[in-house]
MARFIZA-894436 format. One record per residue (C-alpha): residue number from 1; x, y, z. Coordinates in steps of 0.05 Angstrom, whole numbers. Layout:
+-----+--------+--------+--------+
: num :      X :      Y :      Z :
+-----+--------+--------+--------+
: NUM :      X :      Y :      Z :
...
+-----+--------+--------+--------+
//
This chain:
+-----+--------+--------+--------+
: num :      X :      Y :      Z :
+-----+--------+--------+--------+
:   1 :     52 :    151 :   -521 :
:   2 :    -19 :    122 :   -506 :
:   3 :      3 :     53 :   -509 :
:   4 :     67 :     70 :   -464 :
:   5 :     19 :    103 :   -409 :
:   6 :    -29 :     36 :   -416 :
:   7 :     36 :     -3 :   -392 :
:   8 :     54 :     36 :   -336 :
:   9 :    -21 :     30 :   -309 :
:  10 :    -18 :    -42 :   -320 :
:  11 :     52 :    -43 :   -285 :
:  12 :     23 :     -4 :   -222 :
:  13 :    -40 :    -55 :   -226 :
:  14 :     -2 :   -107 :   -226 :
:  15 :     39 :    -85 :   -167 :
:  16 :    -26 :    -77 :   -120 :
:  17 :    -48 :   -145 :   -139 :
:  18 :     20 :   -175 :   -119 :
:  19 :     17 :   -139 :    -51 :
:  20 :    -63 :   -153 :    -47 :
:  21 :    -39 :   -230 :    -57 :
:  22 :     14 :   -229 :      2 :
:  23 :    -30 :   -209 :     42 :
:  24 :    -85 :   -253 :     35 :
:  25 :    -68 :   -295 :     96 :
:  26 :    -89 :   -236 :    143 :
:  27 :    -20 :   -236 :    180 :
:  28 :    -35 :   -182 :    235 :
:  29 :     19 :   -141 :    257 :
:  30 :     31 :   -154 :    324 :
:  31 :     32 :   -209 :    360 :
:  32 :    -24 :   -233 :    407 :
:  33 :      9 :   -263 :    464 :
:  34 :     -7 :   -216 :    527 :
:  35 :     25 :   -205 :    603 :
:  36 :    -24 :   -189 :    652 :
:  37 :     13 :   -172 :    717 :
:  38 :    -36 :   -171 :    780 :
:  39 :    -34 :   -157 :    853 :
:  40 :    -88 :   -208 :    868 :
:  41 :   -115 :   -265 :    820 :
:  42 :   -186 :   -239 :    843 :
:  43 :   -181 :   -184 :    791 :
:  44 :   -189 :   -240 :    742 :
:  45 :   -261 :   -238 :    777 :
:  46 :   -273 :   -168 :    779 :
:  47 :   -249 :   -149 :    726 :
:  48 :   -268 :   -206 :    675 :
:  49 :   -317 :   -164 :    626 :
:  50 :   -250 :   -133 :    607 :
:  51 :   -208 :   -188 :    596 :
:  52 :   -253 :   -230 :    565 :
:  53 :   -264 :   -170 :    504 :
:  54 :   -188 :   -187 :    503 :
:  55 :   -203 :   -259 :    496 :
:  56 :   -253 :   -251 :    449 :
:  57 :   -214 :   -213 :    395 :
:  58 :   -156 :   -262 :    397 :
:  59 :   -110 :   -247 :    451 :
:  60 :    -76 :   -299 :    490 :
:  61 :    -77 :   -271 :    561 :
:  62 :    -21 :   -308 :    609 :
:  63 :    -40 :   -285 :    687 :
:  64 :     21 :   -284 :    731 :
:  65 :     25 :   -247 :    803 :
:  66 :     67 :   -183 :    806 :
:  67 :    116 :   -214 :    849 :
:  68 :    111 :   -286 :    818 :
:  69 :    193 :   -307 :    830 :
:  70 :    197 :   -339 :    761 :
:  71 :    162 :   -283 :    722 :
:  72 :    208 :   -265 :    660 :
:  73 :    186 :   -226 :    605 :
:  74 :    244 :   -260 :    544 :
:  75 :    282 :   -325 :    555 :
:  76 :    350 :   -340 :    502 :
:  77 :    351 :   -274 :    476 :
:  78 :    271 :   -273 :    463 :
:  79 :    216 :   -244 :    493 :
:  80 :    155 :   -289 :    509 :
:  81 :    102 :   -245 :    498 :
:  82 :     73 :   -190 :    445 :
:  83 :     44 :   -142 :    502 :
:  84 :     41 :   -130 :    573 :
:  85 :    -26 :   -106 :    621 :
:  86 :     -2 :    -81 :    684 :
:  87 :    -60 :    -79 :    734 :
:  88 :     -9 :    -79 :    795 :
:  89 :     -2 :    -12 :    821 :
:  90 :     15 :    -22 :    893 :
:  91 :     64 :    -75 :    876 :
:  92 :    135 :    -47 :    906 :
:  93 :    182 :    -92 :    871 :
:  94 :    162 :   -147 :    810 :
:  95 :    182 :   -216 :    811 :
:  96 :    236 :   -253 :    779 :
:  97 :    279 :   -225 :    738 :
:  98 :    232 :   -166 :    715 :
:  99 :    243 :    -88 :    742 :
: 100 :    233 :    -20 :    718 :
: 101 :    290 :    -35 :    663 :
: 102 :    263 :    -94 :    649 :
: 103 :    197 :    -67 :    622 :
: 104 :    225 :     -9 :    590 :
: 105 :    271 :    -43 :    558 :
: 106 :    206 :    -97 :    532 :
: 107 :    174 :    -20 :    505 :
: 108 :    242 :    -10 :    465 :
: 109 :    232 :    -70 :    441 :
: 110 :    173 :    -49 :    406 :
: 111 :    119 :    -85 :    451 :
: 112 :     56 :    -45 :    478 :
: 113 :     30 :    -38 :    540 :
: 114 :    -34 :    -18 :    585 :
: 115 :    -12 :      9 :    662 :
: 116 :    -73 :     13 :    710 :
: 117 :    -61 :     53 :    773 :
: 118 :    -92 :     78 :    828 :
: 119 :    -93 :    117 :    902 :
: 120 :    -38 :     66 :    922 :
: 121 :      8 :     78 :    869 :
: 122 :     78 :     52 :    879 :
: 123 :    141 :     82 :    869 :
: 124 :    154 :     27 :    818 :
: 125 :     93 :     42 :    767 :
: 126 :    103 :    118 :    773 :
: 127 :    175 :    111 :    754 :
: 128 :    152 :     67 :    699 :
: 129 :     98 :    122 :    682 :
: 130 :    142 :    175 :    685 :
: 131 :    200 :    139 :    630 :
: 132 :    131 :    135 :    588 :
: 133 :    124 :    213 :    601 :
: 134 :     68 :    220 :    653 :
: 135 :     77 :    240 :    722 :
: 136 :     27 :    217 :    779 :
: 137 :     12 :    266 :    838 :
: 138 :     67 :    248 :    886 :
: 139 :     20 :    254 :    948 :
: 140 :     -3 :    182 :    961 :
: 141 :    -65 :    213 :    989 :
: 142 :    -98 :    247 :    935 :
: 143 :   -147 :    228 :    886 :
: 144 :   -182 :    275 :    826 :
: 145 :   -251 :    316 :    858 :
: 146 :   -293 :    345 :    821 :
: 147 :   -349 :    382 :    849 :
: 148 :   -387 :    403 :    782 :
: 149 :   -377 :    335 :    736 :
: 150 :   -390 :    287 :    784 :
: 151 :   -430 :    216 :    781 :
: 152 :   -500 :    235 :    811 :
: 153 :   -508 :    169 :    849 :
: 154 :   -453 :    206 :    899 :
: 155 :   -489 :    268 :    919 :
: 156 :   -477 :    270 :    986 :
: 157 :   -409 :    229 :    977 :
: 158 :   -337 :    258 :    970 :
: 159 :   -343 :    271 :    890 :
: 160 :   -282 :    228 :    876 :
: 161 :   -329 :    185 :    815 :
: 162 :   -328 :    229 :    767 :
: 163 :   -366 :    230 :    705 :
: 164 :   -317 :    249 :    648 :
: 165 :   -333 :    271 :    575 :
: 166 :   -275 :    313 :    553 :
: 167 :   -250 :    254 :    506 :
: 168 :   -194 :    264 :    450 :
: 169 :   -220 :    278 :    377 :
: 170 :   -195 :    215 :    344 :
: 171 :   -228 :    159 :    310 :
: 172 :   -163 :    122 :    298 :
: 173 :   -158 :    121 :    384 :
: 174 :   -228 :    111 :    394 :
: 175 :   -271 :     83 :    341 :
: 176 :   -314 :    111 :    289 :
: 177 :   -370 :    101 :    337 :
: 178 :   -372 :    163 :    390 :
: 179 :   -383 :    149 :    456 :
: 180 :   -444 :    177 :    475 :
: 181 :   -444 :    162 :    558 :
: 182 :   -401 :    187 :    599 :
: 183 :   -336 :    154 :    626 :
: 184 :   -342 :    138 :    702 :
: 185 :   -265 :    145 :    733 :
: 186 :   -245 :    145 :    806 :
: 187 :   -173 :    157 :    815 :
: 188 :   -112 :    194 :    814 :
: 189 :    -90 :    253 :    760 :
: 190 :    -25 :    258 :    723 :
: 191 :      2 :    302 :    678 :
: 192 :     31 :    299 :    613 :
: 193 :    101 :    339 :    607 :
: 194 :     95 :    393 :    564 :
: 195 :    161 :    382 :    519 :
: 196 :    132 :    313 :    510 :
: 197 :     94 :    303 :    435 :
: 198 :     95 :    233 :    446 :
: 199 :     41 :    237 :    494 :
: 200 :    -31 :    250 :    485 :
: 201 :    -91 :    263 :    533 :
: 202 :   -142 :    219 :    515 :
: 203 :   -195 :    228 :    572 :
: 204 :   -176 :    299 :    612 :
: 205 :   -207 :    335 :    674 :
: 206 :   -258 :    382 :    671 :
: 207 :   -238 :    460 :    680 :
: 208 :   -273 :    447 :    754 :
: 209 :   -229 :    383 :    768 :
: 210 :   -167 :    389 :    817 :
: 211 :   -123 :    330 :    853 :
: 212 :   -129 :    337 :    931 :
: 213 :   -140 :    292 :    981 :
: 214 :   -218 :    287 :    992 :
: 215 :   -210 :    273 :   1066 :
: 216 :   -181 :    334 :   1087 :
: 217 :   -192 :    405 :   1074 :
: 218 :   -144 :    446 :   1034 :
: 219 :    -74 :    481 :   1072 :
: 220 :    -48 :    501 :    996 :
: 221 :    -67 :    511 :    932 :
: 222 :    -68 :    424 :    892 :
: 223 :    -16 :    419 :    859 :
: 224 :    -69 :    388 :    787 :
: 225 :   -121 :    421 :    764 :
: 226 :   -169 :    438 :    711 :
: 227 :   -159 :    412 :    637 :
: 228 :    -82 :    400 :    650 :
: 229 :   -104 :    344 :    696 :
: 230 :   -107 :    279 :    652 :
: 231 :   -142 :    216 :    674 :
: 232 :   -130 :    167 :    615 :
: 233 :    -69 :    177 :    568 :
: 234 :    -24 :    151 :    504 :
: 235 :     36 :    144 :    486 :
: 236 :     61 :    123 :    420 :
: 237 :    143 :    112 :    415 :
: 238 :    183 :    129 :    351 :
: 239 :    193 :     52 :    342 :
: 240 :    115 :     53 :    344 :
: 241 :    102 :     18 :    413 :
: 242 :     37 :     40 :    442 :
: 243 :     30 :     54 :    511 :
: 244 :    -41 :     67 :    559 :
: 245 :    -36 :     99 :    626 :
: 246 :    -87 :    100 :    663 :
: 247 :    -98 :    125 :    739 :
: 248 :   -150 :     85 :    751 :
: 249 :   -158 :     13 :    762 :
: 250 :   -236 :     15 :    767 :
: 251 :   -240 :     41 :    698 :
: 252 :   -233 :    -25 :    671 :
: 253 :   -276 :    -62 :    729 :
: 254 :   -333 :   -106 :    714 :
: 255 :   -376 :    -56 :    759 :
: 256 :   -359 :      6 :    723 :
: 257 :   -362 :    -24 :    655 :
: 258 :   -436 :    -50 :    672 :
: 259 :   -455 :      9 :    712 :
: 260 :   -509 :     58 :    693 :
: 261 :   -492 :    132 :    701 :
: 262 :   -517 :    200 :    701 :
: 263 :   -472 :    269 :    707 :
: 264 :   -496 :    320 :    757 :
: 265 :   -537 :    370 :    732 :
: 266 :   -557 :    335 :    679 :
: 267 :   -630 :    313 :    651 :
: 268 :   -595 :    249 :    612 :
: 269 :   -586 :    187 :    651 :
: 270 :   -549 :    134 :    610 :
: 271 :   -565 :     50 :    629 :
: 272 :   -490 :     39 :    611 :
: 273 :   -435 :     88 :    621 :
: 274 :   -385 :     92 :    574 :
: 275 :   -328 :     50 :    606 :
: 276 :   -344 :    -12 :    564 :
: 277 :   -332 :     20 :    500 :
: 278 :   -274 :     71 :    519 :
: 279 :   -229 :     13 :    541 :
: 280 :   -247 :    -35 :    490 :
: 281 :   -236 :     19 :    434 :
: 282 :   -177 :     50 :    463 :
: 283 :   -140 :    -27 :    471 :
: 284 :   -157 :    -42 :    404 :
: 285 :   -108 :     16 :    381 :
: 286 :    -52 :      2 :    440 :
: 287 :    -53 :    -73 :    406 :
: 288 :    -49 :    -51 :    335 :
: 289 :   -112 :    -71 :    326 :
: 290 :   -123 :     -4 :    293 :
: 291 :    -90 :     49 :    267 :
: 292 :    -32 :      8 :    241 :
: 293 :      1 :     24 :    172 :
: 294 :     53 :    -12 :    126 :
: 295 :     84 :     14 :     71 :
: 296 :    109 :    -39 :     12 :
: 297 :    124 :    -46 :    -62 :
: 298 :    167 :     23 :    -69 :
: 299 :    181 :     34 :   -141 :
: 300 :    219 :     91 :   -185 :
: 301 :    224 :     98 :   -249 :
: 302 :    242 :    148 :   -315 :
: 303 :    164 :    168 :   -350 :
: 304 :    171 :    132 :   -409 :
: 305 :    203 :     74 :   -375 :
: 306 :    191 :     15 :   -332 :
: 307 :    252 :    -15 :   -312 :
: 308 :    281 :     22 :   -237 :
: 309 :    338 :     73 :   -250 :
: 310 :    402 :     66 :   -214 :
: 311 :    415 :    131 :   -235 :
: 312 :    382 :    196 :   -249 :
: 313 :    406 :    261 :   -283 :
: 314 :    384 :    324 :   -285 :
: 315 :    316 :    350 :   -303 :
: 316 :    298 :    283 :   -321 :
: 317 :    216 :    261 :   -307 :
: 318 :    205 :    204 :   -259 :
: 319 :    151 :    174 :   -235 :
: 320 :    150 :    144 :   -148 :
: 321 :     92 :     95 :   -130 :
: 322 :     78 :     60 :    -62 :
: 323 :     30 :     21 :    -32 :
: 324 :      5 :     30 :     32 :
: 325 :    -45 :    -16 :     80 :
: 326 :    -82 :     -6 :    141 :
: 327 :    -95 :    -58 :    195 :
: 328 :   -170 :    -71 :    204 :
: 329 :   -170 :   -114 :    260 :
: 330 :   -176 :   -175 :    220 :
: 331 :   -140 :   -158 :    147 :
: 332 :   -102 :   -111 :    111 :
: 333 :   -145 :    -64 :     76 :
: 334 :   -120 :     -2 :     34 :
: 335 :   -105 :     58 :     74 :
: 336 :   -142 :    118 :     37 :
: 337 :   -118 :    191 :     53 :
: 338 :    -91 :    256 :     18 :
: 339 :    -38 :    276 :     55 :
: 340 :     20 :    237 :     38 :
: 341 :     73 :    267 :      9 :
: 342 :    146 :    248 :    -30 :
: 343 :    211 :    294 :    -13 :
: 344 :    268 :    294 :    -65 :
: 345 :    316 :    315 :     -7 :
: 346 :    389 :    330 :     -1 :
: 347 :    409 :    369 :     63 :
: 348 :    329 :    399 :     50 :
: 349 :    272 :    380 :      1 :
: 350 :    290 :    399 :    -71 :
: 351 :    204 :    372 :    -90 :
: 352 :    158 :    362 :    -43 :
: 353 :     90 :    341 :    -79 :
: 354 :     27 :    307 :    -42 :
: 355 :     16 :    236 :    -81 :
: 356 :    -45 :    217 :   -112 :
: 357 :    -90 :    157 :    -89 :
: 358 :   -129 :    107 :   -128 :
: 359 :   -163 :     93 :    -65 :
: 360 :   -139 :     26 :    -73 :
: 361 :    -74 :     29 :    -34 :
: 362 :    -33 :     63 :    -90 :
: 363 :     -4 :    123 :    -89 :
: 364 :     33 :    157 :   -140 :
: 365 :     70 :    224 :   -172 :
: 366 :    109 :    245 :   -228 :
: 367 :    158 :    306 :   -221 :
: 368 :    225 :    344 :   -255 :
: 369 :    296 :    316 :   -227 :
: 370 :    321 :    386 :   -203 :
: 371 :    375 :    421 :   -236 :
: 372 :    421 :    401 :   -180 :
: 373 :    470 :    340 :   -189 :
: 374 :    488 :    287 :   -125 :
: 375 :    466 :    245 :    -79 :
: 376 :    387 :    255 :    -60 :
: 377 :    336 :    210 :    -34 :
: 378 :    263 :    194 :    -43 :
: 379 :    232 :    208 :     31 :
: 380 :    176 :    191 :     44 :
: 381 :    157 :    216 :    131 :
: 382 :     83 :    205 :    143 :
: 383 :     57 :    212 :    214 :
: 384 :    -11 :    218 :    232 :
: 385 :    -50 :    232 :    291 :
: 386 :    -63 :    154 :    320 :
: 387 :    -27 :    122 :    262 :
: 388 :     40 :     89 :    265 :
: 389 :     97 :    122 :    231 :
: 390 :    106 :    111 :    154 :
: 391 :    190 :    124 :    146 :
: 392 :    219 :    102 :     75 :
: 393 :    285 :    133 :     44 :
: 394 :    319 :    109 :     -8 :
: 395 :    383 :    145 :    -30 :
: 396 :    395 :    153 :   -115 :
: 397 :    448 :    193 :   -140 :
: 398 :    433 :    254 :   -201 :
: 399 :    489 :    259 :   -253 :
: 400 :    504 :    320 :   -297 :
: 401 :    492 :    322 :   -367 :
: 402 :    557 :    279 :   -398 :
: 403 :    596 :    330 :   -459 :
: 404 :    561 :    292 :   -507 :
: 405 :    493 :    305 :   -488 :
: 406 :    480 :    386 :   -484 :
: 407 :    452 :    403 :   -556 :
: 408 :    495 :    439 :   -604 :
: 409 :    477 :    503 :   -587 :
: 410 :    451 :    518 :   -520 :
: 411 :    395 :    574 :   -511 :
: 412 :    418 :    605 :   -449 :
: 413 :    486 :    623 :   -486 :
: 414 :    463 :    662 :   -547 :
: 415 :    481 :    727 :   -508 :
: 416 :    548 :    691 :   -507 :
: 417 :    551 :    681 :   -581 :
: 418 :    526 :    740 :   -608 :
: 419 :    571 :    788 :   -559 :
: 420 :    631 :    741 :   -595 :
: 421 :    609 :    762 :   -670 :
: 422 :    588 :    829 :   -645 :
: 423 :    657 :    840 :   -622 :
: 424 :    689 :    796 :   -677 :
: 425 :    646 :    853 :   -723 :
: 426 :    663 :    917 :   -683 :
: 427 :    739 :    890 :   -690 :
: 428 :    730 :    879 :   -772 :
: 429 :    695 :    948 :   -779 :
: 430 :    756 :    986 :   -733 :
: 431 :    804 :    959 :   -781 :
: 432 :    775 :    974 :   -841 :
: 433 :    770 :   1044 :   -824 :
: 434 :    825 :   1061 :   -784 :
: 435 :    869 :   1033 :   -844 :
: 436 :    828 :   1060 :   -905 :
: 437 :    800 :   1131 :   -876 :
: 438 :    842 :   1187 :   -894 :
+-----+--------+--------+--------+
//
């Protein structure tokens, strides 16, 4: 039995080195071809600290104008590019043969994408926004305020720059590395709708935060405000396209990503604010740079065995193993966590067991077949806050035992046989005295 449990660890060994060997190349797993749509080919200028982080890790940046009349995003059936940065948000109408369809439809895909807007919004990018599931303020006039968390450079100004620290708890999103400065934003709010799981807040309004227009004073109540105002959000599809919206073009600018900054009421002033390191962290995960997991090298067996069963029957011990990587930014590295689990399912979970780690990219379990013959499947559903979707199935169908292999006498039956002899007895014992007693 030793020397049967020294193969399977050598099988499972064996199994990490094969996956550990394809992928030695350091294939990442996206592509690193990028769209960025502008209004103006200045913003190449302005906002070059950005772009060239882009640069720097990799990505091939292409710079078309919004309304280019050859822009296309696929040619013969394929798309040109890996990702798209839309820094166009008063654009009415793209170019070519791209629309609002045209960009969802590059998301469906499974292609990523970071949408910039600001006070002059168009209808285009908040119906794009909203198919992503944000909504912008629909007055065109309005812009966040906040008369607590503001920059302090703008004392006696309009508090639109706002100094925000109410960042999401996630170092998948943004880095192990916590942003210490505050983020400076000047822009417009949206907000997140609420049936929508897809979508998370990443940078949100302070409780004193509201979306008015900051020229005029107040007829009604704003229709943002508070903590359900967003500034900066995410969206991650079930196909695992990542999406960044953003009300705020400045955000990435080369003057708020070098600016120093220092939040009202506070004794703290900061050289850098904390622009440069929010956007850089938070487009590392929108490019699967981060935060990306594969699953590969599924295998099932019978304990005792190491060949993969086509077939299972009941209350037979098996053994599932997977391995699973994580993206580092430049390789695959094993993906270390406790909280993934295996479901035996038909129509619901029959076992559901967490699997154990080596901490080496393998996980594994052992567990009972049920006592419950058809057709199951091994499940295995892991989502994770930041983390792309880990979905495997694998359907295997559970026989009953065949005639020939219950034992001779089964335990659960003995009440069977002995109420047979006991009546076989009673009926032996009647008869002799109802024909011998006088």
């Amino acid at each position: 039995m030793a020397a049967l449990r020294l193969l399977l660890l050598l099988a499972a060994a064996a199994l990490l080195v094969v996956a550990s060997r394809g992928d030695a190349s350091g294939e990442p797993p996206r592509g690193r071809k990028l769209l960025v749509l502008v209004d103006d080919l200045a913003m190449r200028s302005s906002h070059s600290a950005f772009f060239g982080s882009l640069q720097a890790r990799g990505l091939d940046l292409e710079f078309r104008l919004a309304d280019d009349p050859k822009l296309s995003l696929h040619r013969y059936g394929q798309y040109l590019y890996d990702g798209l940065v839309l820094f166009a948000p008063s654009t009415p109408r793209f170019g070519g043969s791209v629309d609002q369809n045209a960009v969802l439809e590059f998301i469906d895909a499974g292609h990523d994408m970071i949408l910039a807007a600001d006070s002059s919004v168009s209808d285009l990018i908040r119906g794009i926004a909203t198919e992503c599931g944000v909504e912008f303020d629909e007055d065109p006039e309005v812009m966040v305020v906040d008369h607590i968390n503001y920059a302090s450079t703008e004392v006696e100004g309009d508090h639109t720059l706002i100094a925000g620290d109410d960042l999401i708890q996630s170092d998948v999103i943004l880095g192990s590395k916590k942003i210490e400065a505050p983020v400076l934003f000047r822009g417009i709010g949206h907000a997140a709708h609420p049936s929508n799981s897809l979508v998370l807040k990443v940078l949100s309004a302070s409780p004193s935060a509201y979306s008015a227009n900051p020229k005029t004073k107040l007829a009604s109540p704003p229709s943002l405000t508070g903590s359900a105002i967003s500034l900066v959000s995410v969206m991650q599809a079930r196909n695992n396209a990542r999406v960044l919206i953003s009300g705020s073009l400045d955000l990435f600018s080369n003057r708020f990503l070098k600016s120093g900054v220092k939040k009202a009421g506070s004794k703290i002033s900061h050289g850098k604010a904390g622009n440069e390191q929010f956007v850089t962290e938070t487009s590392k995960w929108v490019f699967h740079e981060r935060g990306h997991l594969k699953a590969m090298n599924v295998v099932h067996h019978k304990i005792g065995e190491t060949n993969e069963a086509s077939m299972y029957r009941i209350n037979d011990d098996l053994e599932y193993l997977v391995v699973i990587y994580e993206w580092s930014g430049t390789s695959w590295k094993p993906y270390v966590a406790d909280d993934v689990q295996i479901q035996f399912y038909m129509m619901s979970p029959y076992v559901l067991k967490n699997m154990s780690t080596d901490k080496k990219g393998l996980y594994s379990t052992s567990f009972k077949v049920p006592d419950v013959y058809g057709v199951f499947q091994f499940k295995v559903e892991y989502q994770r806050l930041g983390y792309t979707a880990v979905s495997l199935a694998k359907q295997i169908p559970v026989r009953p035992y065949r005639h020939n292999e219950y034992e001779r006498f089964i335990t659960s039956a003995y009440p069977y046989y002995a109420a047979s002899f006991s009546t076989m007895g009673a009926f032996f014992i009647f008869s002799f005295a109802y024909l011998y007693h006088k």
